[in-house]
C-alpha positions in Angstrom: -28.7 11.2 -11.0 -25.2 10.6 -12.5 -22.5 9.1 -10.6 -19.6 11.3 -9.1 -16.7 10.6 -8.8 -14.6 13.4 -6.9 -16.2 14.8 -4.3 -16.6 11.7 -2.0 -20.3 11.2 -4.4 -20.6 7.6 -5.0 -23.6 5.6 -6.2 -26.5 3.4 -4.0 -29.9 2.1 -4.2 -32.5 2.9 -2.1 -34.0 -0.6 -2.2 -37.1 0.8 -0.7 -38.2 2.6 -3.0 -35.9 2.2 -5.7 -34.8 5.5 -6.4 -31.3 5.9 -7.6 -29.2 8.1 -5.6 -25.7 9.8 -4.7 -24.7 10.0 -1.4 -22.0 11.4 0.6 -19.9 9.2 2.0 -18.1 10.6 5.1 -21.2 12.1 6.1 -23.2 8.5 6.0 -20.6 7.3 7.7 -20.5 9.1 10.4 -24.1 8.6 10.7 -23.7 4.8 10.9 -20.7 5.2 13.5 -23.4 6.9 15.7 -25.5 4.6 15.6 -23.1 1.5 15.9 -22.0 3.2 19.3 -25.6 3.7 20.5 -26.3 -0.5 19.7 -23.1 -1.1 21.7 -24.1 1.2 24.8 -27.4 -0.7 24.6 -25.9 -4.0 24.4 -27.7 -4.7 21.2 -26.0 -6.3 18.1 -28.0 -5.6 14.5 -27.2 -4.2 11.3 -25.4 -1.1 10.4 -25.9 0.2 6.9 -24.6 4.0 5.5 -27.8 6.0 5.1 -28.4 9.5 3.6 -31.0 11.0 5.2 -32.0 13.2 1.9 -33.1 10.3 0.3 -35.4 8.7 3.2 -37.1 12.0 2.5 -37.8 12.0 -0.7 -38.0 8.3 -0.8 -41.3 8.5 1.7 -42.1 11.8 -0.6 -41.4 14.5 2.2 -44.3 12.9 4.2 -44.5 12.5 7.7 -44.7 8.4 8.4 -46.9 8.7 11.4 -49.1 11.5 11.1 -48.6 11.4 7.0 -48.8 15.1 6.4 -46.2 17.3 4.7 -42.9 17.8 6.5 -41.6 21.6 5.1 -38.1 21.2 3.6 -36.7 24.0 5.0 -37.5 25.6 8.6 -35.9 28.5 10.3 -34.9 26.6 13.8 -33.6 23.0 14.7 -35.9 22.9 17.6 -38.9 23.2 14.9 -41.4 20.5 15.6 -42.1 20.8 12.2 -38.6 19.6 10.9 -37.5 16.5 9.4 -36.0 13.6 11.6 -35.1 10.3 11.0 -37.0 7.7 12.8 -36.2 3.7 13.6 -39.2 2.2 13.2 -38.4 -0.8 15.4 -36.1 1.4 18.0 -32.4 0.5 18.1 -33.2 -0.1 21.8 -35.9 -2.9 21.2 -33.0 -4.2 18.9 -33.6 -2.5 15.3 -31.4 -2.2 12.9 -29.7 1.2 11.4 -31.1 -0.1 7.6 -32.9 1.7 4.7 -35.4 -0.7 6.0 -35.9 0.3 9.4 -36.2 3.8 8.7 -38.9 5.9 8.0 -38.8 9.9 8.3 -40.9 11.6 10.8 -41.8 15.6 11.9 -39.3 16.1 15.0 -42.8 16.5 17.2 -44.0 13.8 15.7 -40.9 11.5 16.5 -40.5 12.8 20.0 -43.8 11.6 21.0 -43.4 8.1 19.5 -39.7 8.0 21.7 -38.3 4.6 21.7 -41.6 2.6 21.1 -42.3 0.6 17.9 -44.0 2.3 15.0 -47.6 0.4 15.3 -48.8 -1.3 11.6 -50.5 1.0 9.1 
C-alpha cells in the first residue's frame, strides 16, 4: 500500500509479520487510550503501542490463533461467536502489554472462553 497523507492515513510496520500497512490514526488511538486505562485500573504498568486491528487479521491470515480455523470477514451480528476479536495473548491483567507482539486475533467464542488466562505454547 501507498502512503496517505490526508485522511489521518499514515504509514507502519507490522513487525510481525512484516507487512506494510496504513492505518488510521484516531481510531488506533483510541484503541491504545482503552487499553492504557484498563492497565491503570489494574494497577499494571506495560507497553502501549497504536494497533489496527485490520492488520492483526490479515497479518495471522484471517485465522483463528487458538482454534486456527477461518474467522468469516464479515458476519451479520456483533454478538456472532464467529466474529473477529482481538486477543492479548499474555492478558493485560497478568501484566501484558497492548503490542503488535502480544496480540493475536481470535473468534469472539473462541476468546471468551480463553478470558483472561494466558494463551498456552503452540
Amino acid at each position: 500500500m501507498k502512503a496517505k497523507t490526508k485522511n489521518g492515513f499514515l504509514p507502519n510496520i507490522y513487525q510481525r509479520c512484516g507487512l506494510e500497512f496504513e492505518w488510521r490514526k484516531k481510531w488506533a488511538a483510541e484503541i491504545a487510550e482503552s487499553a492504557g486505562r484498563r492497565m491503570t485500573e489494574l494497577g499494571k504498568k506495560g507497553r502501549v503501542e497504536l494497533v489496527e486491528p485490520d492488520f492483526i487479521f490479515a497479518c495471522d491470515k484471517w485465522l483463528c490463533q487458538i482454534c486456527f480455523r477461518p474467522i468469516p470477514k464479515f458476519v451479520s451480528s456483533p454478538y456472532d461467536p464467529q466474529r473477529a476479536t482481538i486477543d492479548h495473548r499474555l492478558p493485560l491483567a497478568a501484566g501484558g502489554s497492548h503490542t503488535y507482539a502480544n496480540l493475536q486475533s481470535p473468534h469472539l467464542g473462541c476468546n471468551s472462553s480463553k478470558g483472561a488466562r494466558p494463551q498456552p505454547p503452540t
